[in-house]
C-alpha positions as CSV (number, residue, x, y, z in Angstrom):
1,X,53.4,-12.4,-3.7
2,X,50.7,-12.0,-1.2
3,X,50.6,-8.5,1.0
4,X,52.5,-5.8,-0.1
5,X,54.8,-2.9,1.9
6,X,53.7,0.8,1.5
7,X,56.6,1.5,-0.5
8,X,55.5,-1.4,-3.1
9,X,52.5,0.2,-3.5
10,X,53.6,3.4,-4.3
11,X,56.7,2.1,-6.2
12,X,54.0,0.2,-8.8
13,X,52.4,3.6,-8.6
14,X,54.9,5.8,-9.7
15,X,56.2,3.3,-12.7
16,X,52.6,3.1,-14.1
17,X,51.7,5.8,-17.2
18,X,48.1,7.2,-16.8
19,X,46.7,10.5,-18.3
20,X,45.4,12.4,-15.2
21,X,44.2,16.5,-15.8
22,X,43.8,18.3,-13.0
23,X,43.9,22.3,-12.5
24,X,45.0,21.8,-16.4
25,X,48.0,19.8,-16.1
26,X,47.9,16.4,-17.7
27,X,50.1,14.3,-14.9
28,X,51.3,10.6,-16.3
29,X,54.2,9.7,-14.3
30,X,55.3,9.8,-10.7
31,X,51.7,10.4,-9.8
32,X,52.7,9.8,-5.8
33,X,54.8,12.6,-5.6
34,X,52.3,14.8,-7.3
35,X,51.1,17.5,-4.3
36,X,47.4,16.7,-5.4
37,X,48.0,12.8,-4.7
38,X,51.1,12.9,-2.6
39,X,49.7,12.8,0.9
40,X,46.7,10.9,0.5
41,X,48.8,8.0,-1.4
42,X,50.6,7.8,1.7
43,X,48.4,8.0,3.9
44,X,47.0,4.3,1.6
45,X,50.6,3.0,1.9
46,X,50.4,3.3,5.5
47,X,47.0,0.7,5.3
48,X,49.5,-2.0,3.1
49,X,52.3,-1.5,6.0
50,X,50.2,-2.3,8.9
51,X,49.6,-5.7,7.0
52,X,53.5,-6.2,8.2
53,X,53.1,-5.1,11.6
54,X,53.0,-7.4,14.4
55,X,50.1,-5.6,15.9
56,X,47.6,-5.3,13.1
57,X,49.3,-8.0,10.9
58,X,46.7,-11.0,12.8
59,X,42.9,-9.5,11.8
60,X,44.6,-7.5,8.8
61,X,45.8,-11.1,6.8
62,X,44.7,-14.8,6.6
63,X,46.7,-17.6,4.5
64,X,46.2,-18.0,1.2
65,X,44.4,-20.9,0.2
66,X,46.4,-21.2,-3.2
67,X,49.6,-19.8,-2.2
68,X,50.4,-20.0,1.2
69,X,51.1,-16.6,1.0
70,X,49.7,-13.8,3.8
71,X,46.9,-11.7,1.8
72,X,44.0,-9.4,3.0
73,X,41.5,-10.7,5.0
74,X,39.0,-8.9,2.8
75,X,39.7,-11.2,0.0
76,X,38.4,-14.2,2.5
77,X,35.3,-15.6,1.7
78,X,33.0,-16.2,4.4
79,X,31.5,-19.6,5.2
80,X,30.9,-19.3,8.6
81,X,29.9,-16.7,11.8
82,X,33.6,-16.8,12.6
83,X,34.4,-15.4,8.8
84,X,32.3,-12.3,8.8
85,X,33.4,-11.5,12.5
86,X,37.0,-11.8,11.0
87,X,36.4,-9.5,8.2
88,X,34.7,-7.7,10.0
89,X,37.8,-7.0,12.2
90,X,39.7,-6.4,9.4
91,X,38.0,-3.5,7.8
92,X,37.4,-2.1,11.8
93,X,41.3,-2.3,12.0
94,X,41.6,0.0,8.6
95,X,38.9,2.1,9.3
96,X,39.9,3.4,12.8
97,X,43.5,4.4,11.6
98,X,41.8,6.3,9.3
99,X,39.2,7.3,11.4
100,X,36.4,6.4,8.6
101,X,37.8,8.9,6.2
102,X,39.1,7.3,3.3
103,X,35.4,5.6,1.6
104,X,37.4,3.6,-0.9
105,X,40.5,1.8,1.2
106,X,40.9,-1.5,-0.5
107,X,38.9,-3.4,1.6
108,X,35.5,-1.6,-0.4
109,X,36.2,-3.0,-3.9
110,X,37.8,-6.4,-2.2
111,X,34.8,-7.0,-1.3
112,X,33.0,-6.9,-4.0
113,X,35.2,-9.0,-5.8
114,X,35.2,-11.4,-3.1
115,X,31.4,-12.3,-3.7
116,X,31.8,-12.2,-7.4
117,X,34.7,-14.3,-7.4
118,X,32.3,-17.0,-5.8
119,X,29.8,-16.8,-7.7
120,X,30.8,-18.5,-10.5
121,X,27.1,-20.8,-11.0
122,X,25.7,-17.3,-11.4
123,X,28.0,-15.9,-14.0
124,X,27.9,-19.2,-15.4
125,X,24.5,-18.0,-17.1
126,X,26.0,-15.4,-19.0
127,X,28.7,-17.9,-20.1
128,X,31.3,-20.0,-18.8
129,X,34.4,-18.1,-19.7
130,X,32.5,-14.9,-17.9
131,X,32.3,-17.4,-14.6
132,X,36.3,-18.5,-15.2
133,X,37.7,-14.9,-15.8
134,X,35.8,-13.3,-12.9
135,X,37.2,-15.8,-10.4
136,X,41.1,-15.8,-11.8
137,X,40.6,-11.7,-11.8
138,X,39.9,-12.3,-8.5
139,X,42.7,-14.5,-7.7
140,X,45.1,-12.3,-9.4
141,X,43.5,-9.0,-6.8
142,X,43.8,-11.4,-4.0
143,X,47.0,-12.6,-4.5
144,X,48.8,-8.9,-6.0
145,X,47.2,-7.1,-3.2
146,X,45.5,-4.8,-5.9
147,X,44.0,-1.5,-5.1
148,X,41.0,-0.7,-7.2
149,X,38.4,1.7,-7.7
150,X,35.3,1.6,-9.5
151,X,33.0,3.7,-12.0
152,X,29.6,2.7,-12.4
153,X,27.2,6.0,-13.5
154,X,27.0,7.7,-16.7
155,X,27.7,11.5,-16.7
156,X,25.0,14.1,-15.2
157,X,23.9,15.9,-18.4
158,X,20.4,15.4,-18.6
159,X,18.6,12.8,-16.0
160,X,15.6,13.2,-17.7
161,X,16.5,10.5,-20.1
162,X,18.6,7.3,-19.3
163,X,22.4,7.0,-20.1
164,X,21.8,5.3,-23.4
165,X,19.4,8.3,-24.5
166,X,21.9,11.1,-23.4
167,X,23.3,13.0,-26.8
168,X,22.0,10.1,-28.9
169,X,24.2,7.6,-26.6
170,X,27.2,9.2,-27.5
171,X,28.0,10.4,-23.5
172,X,28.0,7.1,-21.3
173,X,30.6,5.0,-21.7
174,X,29.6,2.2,-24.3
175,X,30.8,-0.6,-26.2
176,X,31.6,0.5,-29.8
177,X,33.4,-2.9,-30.5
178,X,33.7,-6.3,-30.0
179,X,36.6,-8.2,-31.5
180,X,37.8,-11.6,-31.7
181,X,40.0,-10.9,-29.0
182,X,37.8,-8.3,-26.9
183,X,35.7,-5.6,-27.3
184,X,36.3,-1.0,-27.7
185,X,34.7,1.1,-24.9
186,X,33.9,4.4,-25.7
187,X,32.6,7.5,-24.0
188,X,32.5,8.9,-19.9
189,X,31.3,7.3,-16.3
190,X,31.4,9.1,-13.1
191,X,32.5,8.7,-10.3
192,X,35.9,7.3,-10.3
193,X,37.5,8.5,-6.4
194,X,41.0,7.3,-5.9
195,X,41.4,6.7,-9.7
196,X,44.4,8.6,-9.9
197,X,46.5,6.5,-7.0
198,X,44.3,3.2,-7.7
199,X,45.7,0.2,-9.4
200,X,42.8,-0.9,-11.6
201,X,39.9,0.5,-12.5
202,X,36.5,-1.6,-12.1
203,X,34.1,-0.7,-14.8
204,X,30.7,-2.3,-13.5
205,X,27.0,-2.3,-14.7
206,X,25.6,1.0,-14.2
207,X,22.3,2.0,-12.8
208,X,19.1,0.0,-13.8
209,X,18.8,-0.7,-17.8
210,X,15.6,-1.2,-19.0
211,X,16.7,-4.0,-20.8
212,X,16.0,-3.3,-24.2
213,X,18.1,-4.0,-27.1
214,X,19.4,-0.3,-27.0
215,X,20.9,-0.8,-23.5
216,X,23.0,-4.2,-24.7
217,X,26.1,-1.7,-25.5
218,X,25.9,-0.5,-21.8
219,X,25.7,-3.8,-20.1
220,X,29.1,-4.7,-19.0
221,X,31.2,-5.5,-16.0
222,X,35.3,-5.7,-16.7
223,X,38.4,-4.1,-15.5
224,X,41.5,-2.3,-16.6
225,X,45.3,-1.1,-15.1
226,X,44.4,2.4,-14.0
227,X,46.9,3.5,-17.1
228,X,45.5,1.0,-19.9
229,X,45.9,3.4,-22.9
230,X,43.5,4.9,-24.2
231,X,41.7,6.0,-20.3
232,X,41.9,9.3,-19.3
233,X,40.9,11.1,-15.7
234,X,39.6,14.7,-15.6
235,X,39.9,15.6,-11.9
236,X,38.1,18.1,-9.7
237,X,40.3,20.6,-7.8
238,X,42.1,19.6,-4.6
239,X,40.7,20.7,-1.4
240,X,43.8,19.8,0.1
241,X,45.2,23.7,0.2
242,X,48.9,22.4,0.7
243,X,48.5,23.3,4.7
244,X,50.3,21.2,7.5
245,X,48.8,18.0,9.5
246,X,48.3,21.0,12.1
247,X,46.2,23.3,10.0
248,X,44.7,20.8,7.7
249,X,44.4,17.5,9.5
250,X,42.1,15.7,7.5
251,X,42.7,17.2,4.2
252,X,46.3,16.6,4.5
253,X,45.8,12.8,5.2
254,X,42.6,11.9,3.4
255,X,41.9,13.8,0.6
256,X,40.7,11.4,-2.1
257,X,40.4,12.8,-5.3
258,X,37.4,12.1,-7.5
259,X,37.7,12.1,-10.8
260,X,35.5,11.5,-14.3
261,X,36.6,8.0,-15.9
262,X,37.5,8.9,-20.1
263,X,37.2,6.0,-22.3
264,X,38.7,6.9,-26.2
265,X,38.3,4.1,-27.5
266,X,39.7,1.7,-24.8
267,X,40.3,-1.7,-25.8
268,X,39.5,-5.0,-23.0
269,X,41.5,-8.3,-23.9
270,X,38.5,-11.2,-23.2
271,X,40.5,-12.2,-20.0
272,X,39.5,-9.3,-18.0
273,X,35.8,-8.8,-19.5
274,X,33.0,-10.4,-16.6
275,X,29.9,-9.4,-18.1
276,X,28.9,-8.6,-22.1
277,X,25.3,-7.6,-23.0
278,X,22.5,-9.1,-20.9
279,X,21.2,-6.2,-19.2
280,X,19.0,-8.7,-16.8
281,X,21.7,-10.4,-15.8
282,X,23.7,-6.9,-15.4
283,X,20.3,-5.6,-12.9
284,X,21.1,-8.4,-10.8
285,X,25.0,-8.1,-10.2
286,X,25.0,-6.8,-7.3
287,X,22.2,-8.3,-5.6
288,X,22.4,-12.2,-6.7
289,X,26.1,-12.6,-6.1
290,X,26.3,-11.3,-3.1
291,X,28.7,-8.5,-3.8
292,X,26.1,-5.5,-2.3
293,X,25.6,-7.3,1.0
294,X,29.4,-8.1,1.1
295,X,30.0,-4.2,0.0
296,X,27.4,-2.6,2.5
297,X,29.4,-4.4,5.0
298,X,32.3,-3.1,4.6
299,X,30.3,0.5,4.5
300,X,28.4,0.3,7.4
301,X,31.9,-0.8,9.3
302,X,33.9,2.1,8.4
303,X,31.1,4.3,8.8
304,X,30.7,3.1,12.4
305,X,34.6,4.3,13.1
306,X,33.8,7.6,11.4
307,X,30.5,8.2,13.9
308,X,33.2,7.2,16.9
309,X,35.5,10.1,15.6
310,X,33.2,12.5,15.9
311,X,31.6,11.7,18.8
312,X,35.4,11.6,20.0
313,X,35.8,15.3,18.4
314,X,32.6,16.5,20.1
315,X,33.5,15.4,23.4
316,X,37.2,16.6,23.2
317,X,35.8,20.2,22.5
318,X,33.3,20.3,24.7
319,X,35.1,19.7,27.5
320,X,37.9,21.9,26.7
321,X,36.4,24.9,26.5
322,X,33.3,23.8,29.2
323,X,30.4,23.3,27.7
324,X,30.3,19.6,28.7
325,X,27.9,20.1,31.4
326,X,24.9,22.1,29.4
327,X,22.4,19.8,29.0
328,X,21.8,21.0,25.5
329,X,25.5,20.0,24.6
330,X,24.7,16.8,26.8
331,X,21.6,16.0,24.1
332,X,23.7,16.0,21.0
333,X,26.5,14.2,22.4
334,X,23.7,12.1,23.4
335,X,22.3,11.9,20.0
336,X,26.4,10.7,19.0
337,X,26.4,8.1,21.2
338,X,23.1,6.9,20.1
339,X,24.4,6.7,16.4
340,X,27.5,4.8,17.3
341,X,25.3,2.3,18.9
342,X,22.7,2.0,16.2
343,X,25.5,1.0,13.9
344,X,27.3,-1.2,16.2
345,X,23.6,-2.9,16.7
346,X,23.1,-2.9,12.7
347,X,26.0,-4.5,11.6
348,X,26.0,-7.1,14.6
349,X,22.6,-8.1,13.8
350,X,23.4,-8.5,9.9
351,X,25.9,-11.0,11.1
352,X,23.9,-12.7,13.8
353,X,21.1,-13.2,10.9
354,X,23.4,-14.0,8.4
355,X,22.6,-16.9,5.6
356,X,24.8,-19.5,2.8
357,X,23.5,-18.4,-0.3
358,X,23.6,-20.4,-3.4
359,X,27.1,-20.3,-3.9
360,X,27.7,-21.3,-0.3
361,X,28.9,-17.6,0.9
362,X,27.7,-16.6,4.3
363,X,25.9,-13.1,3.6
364,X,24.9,-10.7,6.2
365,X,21.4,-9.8,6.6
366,X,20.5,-7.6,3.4
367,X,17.4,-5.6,4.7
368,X,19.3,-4.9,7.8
369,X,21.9,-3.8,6.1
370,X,19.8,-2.0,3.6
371,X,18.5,-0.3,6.1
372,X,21.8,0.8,7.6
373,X,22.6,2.1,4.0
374,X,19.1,4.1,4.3
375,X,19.6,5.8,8.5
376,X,23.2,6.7,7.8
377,X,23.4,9.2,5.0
378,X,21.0,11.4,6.6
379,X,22.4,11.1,10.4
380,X,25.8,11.7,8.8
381,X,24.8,14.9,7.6
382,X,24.5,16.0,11.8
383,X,27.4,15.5,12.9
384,X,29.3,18.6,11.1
385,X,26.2,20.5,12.4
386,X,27.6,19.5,15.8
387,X,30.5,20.2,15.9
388,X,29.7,23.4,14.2
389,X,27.4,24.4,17.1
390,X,29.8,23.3,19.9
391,X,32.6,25.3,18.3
392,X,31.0,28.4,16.9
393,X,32.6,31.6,16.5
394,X,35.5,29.3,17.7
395,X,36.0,28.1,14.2
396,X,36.3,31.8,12.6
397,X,39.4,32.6,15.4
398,X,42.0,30.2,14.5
399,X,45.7,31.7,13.6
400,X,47.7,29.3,11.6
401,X,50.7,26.9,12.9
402,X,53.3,29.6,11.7
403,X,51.6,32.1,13.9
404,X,52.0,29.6,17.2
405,X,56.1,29.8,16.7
406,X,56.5,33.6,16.0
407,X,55.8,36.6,18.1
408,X,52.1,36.2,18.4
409,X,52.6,33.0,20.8
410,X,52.1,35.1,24.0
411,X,48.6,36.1,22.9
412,X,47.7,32.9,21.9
413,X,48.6,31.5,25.2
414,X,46.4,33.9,26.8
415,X,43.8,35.0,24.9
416,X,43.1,31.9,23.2
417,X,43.4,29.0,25.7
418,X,40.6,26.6,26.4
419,X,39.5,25.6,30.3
420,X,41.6,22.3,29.9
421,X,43.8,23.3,27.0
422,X,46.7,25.5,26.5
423,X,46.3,27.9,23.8
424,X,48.2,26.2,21.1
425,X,46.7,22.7,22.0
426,X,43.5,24.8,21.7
427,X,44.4,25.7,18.6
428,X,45.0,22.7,17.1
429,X,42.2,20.8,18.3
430,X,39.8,23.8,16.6
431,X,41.9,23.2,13.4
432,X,40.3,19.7,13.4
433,X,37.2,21.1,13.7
434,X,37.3,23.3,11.3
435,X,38.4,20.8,8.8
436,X,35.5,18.3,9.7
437,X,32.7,20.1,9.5
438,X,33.2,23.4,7.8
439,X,36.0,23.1,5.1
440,X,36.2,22.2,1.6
441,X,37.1,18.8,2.6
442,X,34.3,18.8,5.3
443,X,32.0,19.3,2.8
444,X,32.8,17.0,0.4
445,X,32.7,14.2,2.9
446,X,29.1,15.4,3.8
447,X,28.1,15.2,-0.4
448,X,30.1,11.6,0.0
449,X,28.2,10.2,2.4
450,X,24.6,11.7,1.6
451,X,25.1,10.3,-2.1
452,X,27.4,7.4,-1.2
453,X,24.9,4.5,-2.6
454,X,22.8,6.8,-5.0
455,X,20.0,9.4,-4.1
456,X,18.6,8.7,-1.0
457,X,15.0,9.3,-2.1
458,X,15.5,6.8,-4.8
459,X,17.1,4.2,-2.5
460,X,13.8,4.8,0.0
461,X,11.6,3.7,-2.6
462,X,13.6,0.7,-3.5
463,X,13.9,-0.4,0.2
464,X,9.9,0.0,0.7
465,X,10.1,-1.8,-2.7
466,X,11.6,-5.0,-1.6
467,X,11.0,-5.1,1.7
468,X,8.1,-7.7,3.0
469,X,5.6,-6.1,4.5
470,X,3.2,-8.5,4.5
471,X,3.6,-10.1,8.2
472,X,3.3,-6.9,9.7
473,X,-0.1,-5.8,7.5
474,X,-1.2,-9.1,8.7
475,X,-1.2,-8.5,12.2
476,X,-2.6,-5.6,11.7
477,X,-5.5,-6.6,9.8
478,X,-5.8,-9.8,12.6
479,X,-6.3,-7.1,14.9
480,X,-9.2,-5.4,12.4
481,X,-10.8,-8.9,11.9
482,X,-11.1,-9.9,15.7
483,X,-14.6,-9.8,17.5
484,X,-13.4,-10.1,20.9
């Protein structure tokens, strides 16, 4: 089959049965023409249609080495320099139609499959039908152009105690089973985004285990059709209010819904089950295959064509109402340009110290991207601030699109034009503003991407953790130690 149109995608979509609540209506049909999941759905079947065209079609696709068949180039598993930079390209190409908006296009969970799919020697100690099913699972994604999500956290009751300790460990999302022919999952995970317009559903190991034997019923890595039965999804509320592409720009396009991930006693045939007990072996998944370095890269890509928007946005309203040349404007569009730099800088560098690992995969550089994963979620949290501050009370003074066609337009071209803009372009271009830095949506991105690989105080300590600090001591105490 290979690549497949928008209007595949959301054909498979409509003809699959889940059990979505949100706003407390249980949705299980035609869930792309529901107005919670309508626009953003589209806004995904626009990423499988530039597969198809001309322009994108060459750094979005690469030939199948089973097929023949055109699929993803994020399913391409890279060997050489020439590899990442092509997948690279690839996710670049999605992310800047999107603009860095939607966190969980395909390419995320792709990846991640990508480097598990090769890692077969590694799975191989858990057993060797865990090694065989994660590579055909794989090769089914790759070759079905599947859109998955994943869940991977138990639910935030009480912290104080881990997942398996939380009611007894009757809340996160456990094995209650194992059959001849699979195994019963019961219980919750967070965070599931897209889940309602996604495919399948990736249920990987969670946050550390302590590896005892009360953790074994935790330890798992398998996947499931986004409707298996059984699996329910309790939404949040939209932020998307129902507004126009002119009012609500970004929440009209990219509103991806998160959801909680219900498991009543979901049954997993053996075929699609990658990972059973072994909470070692579960600690490791990300970081021995490969599919965290591969995963960060595909982050820290998008995330540089989300920084470009903004500095974009900030430049677009500075001028427009002339604030361009204040130098204190001038520093934070400064600090904008510095940030889409730094990334450019981090994710080159990963490459240019990339290295084969085991199963012959060429990774990017982990501690460069680790630290990429570390600068980001905080600088993120800026650029909202800066567009705040360049718009202002701007942001509180913005009639709808309905008022721009009715009687009102003759004081909207006066009263509120900018020094480059008529009114209504004004207008619109403060909409935009609005909705990236102080709306609903804005803020949810912000609460994405401060939380986006875990708590950022947490992920600190693991980076000072791991990272080898030795040379540089060294030096140091050389320096100490010397006489002359």
């Amino acid at each position: 089959m290979g690549i497949r149109t928008g209007r595949q995608y959301l054909d498979k979509l409509n003809a699959m049965t889940p059990h979505v609540t949100i706003n407390g209506e249980v949705v299980s049909e035609k869930i792309a023409e529901h107005p919670a999941f309508r626009n953003v759905a589209r806004s995904y079947a626009k990423l499988f249609d530039m597969q198809h065209d001309p322009a994108y079609q060459g750094a979005l696709t690469y030939t199948s080495p089973s097929t023949g068949d055109l699929v993803n180039a994020s399913f391409l598993v890279p060997r050489t320099a020439g590899d990442l930079e092509r997948r690279r390209r690839a996710i670049s190409t999605w992310a800047e139609s999107s603009h860095g908006f939607l966190g969980r296009s395909g390419d995320y969970m792709n990846s991640a499959l990508t480097a598990l799919g090769s890692a077969q020697t590694w799975f191989t100690q858990a057993g060797p039908k865990y090694a065989d099913n994660i590579r055909n699972y794989y090769e089914w994604a790759r070759e079905n152009d599947i859109l998955a999500t994943h869940t991977l956290i138990p639910p935030q009751v009480n912290r104080s105690v881990s997942g398996s300790e939380q009611l007894g460990g009757q809340l996160s999302a456990r094995i209650v089973e194992e059959r001849e022919d699979g195994i019963v999952v019961h219980g919750a995970r967070m965070l599931a985004t897209i889940a309602p317009i996604a495919d399948e559903l990736l249920v990987f190991p969670s946050t550390v285990l302590r590896g005892t034997p009360e953790d074994a019923p935790y330890s798992y890595a398998f996947a499931i059709p986004n409707d298996a039965p059984g699996l329910r999804y309790l939404c949040r509320s939209s932020l998307y209010n129902g507004g126009s592409t002119h009012d609500e720009p970004l929440a009209s396009r990219y509103e991806e819904m998160d959801a909680v991930a219900v498991f009543d006693h979901v049954f997993v045939p053996n075929a699609r089950i990658f990972m059973l007990g072994n909470p070692q072996l579960c600690n490791a998944f990300y970081t021995e295959t490969g599919a965290g370095a591969l995963m960060t890269h595909q982050v820290v890509t998008r995330t540089i064509a989300k920084s470009e928007f903004f500095l974009g946005l900030a430049s677009e309203l500075a001028e427009s109402i002339g604030i361009d040349g204040f130098q204190h404007i001038q520093e934070d569009i400064a600090e904008l340009i510095v940030d889409v730099e730094i990334g450019k800088a981090l994710i080159r560098a990963s490459e240019a110290d990339a290295a084969l690992n085991e199963a012959g995969v060429l990774l990017p550089k982990w501690t460069t991207l680790n630290a990429a994963r570390n600068w980001y979620p905080k600088i993120a949290q800026r650029f909202p601030q800066i567009i705040r501050k360049f718009s202002a009370s701007g942001l509180m003074a913005l009639p709808g699109e309905a008022d721009v066609h009715s009687e009102a337009r003759a004081d909207i071209d006066l009263y509120l034009q900018g020094k480059t803009l008529t009114g209504p372009e004004r207008v619109r271009l403060f909409k935009l503003a609005f909705d990236a830095s102080i709306s609903g949506f804005a803020g949810r991105q912000s609460l994405y991407e401060y939380f986006f690989f875990g708590d950022p105080v947490r992920m600190a300590a693991a980076m000072v953790n791991s990272y080898d600090r030795e040379p540089a001591r060294a030096r140091v105490r050389d320096l100490l130690s010397r006489a002359d």
